[in-house]
Every structure is written in structure tokens, then in C-alpha cells.
C-alpha positions in Angstrom: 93.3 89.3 110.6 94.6 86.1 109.0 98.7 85.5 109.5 100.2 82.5 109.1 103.1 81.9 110.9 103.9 77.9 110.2 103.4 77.5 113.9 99.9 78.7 114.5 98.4 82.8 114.7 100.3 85.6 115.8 100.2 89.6 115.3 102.6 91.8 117.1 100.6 95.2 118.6 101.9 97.2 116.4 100.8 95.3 113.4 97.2 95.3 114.9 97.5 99.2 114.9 98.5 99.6 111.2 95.8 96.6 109.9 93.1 98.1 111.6 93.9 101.4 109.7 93.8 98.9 106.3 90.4 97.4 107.4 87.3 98.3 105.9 88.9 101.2 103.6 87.5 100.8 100.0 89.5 99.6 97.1 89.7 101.1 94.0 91.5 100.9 90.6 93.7 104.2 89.4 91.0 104.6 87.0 88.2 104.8 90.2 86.6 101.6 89.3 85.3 100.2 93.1 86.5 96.7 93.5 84.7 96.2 97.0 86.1 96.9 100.9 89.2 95.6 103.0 87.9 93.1 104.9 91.1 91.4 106.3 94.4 90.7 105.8 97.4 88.1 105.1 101.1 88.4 105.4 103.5 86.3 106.6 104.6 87.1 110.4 108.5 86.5 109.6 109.1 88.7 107.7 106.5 91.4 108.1 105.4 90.7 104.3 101.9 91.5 103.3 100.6 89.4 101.0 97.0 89.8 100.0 93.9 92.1 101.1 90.9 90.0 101.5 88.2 91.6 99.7 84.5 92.1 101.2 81.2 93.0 99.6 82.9 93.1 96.0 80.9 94.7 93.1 79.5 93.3 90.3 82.6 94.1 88.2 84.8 92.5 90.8 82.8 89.2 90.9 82.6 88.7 87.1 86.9 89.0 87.3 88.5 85.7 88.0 90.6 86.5 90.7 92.2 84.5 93.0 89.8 83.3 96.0 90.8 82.0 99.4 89.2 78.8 100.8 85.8 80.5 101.9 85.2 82.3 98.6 86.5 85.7 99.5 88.6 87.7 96.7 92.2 88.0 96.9 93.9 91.0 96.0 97.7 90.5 96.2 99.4 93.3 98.4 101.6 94.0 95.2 99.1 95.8 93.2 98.4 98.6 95.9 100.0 101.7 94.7 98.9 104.1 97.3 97.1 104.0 100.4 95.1 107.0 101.8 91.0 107.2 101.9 91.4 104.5 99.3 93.3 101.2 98.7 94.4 102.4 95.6 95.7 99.3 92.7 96.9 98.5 89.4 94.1 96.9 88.0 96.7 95.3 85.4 98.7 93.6 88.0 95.7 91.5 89.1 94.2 90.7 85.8 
């Protein structure tokens, strides 16, 4: 779990609770294209914002998308285009291309 605070790291326990829920769930588009897995997290700890899922294991279709990347390489998907959360991490495709 990545969270920037300004200051350093920092996750309240209850935070740790819901990620964990988020983590390794598969995203999808609405139209069930598989993007790849959650594989972390950012959002900012002041005000509780998330901010992108950190995509692991991304398909082929993900990885030929130019999609925003963090400084190790890993896909960014911005917490914006999630438009339901369940078995899936369902997103707008649209909002992130």
C-alpha cells in the first residue's frame, strides 16, 4: 500500500481493512475486457482520497494501452474510472483512454 502523506507513510487500521478487500481483485472493463489484478494502492491520507489502483500482471491488451505508469513501470488506473466494486474492479474503459 503506497500513501503519501507529504510527511512520510501512514494508513489508519481501518484503511488497511478496506485496501486489503481492493488487493488482488481483477479489473475489468463494463464490456469484461480483463485489464490485469489490483496490486496496490494510492490515495492521499488527508483527505481519504483514492487516487489510482496499481495494476499487476496486466494483459496483453493492457500493455499495448498507453496508460499512465508509476516510477517502477506498473499501470496506473485512476480511482475515477471504477464504477463498481464487487468480485471485480469494475471501470470505464473511456475514462482512462
Amino acid at each position: 500500500m503506497t500513501i503519501f502523506t507529504g510527511e512520510g507513510y501512514y494508513m489508519a487500521e481501518e484503511d488497511k481493512k478496506f485496501s486489503k478487500q481492493l488487493i488482488g481483485k481483477t479489473v475489468v472493463s463494463k464490456t469484461g475486457k480483463r485489464f490485469g489484478e489490483v496490486g496496490d494502492l494510492i490515495f492521499e491520507t488527508r483527505s481519504g482520497e483514492l487516487i489510482h489502483l496499481v495494476l499487476h500482471n496486466p494483459t496483453a491488451y493492457t500493455s499495448k494501452l498507453e496508460l499512465e505508469k508509476d516510477s517502477e513501470g506498473h499501470i496506473l488506473i485512476p480511482f475515477s474510472a471504477v464504477i463498481a466494486m464487487g468480485d471485480f474492479m469494475v471501470i470505464a474503459e473511456e475514462d482512462i483512454i
